[in-house]
C-alpha positions in Angstrom: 0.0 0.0 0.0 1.1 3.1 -0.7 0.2 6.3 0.8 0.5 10.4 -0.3 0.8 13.0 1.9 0.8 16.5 0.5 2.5 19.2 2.5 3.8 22.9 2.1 7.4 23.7 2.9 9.2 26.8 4.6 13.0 26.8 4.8 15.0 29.6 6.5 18.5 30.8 7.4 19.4 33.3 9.5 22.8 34.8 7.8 24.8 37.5 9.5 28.0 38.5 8.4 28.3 35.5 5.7 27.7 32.8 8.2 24.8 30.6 8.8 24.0 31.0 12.2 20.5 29.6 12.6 17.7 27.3 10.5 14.1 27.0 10.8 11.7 25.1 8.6 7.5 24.2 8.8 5.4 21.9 7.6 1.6 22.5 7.1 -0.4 20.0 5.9 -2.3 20.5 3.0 -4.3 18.0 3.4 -5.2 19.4 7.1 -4.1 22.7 7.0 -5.9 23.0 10.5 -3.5 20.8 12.0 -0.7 22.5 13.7 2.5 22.6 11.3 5.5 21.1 12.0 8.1 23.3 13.6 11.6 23.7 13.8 14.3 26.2 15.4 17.8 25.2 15.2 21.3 26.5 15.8 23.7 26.3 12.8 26.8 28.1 14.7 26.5 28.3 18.0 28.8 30.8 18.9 27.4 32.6 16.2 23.7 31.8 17.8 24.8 32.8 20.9 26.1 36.4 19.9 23.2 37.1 17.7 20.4 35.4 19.7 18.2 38.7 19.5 18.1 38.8 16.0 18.1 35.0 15.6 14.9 35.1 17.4 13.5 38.6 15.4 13.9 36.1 12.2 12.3 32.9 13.7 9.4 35.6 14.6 8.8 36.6 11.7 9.1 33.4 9.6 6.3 32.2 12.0 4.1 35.3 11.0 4.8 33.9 7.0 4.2 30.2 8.6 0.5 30.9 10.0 -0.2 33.7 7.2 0.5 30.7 4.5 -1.7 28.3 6.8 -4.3 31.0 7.2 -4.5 30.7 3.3 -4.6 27.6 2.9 -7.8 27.3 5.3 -9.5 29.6 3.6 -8.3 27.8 0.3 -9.9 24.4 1.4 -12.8 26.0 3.1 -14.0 27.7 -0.7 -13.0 24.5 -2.5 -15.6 22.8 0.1 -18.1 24.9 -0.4 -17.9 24.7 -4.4 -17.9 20.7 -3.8 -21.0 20.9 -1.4 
């Protein structure tokens, strides 16, 4: 048996001065886009995360605003394509 799962993916880096200092990445199901996505913060430097950890966190911030903006669409997206089913 083989099963498909659809999901949208976010990818992010967090660059200062040339270096990767931190990663995030979400997924939102697209088949349940009311399920909580998948989330994930990570260090890529640490000494570099550590110095920067203000602005690390600023960008992990606002990825999450795109993150639940995009999820927010994608509601609304299956919510019309219900209704023109129904």
């Amino acid at each position: 048996m083989f099963n498909l799962t659809k999901k949208t993916t976010f990818e992010g880096i967090t660059t200062i001065d040339g270096i990767n200092v931190a990663g995030c990445r979400a997924e939102i199901s697209s088949e349940n886009p009311n399920d909580m996505p998948t989330l994930t913060h990570y260090p890529i430097d640490k000494n570099a995360y550590m110095e920067n950890r203000t602005q690390c966190l600023q960008d992990y911030a606002e990825f999450l605003n795109a993150v639940y903006a995009a999820q927010n669409d994608l509601i609304a997206e299956k919510a019309a394509a219900e209704t023109t089913e129904g």
